[in-house]
C-alpha positions, 0 to 999 in steps of 0.5 A: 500500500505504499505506492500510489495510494493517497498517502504517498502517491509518488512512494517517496517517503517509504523510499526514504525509509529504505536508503541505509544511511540517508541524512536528515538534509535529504530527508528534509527535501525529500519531505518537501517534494511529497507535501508539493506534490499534494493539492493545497486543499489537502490535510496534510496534517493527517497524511503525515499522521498516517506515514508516521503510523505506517513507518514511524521508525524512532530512530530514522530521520524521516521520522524526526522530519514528519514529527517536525512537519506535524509541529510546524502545523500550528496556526500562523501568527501576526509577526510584523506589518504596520499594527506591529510598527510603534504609533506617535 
């Protein structure tokens, strides 16, 4: 169930999980190329939940990056523009 199901479409990240040796960089742009290649409108939050299920290995770096993935899932915060500016 791995490729071309709607998890992983492409069967990126079970292929990760394969390479011996796979840095946590490659991990990182491996993880950018599947969370492209989903519709905007998708949940990716729950997709990632579902790969962390299927693979969630501790001790792999895919594992750290999907974990990290899920964190940066937070509600975007107001950090600048004009209301952040001091006022005379």
């Amino acid at each position: 169930m791995n490729k071309g199901d709607t998890v992983d479409p492409r069967g990126l990240i079970a292929e990760s999980y394969a390479i011996e040796g796979i840095s946590i960089e490659d991990c990182r742009t491996i993880f950018m190329d599947w969370a492209l290649s989903h519709p905007v409108d998708s949940d990716t939050g729950d997709l990632i939940k579902q790969l962390i299920e299927r693979h969630g290995q501790d001790d792999h770096p895919m594992t750290q990056v999907l974990r990290e993935g899920l964190g940066g899932m937070q509600a975007p915060r107001r950090r600048g523009g004009w209301r952040s500016r001091p006022r005379n």
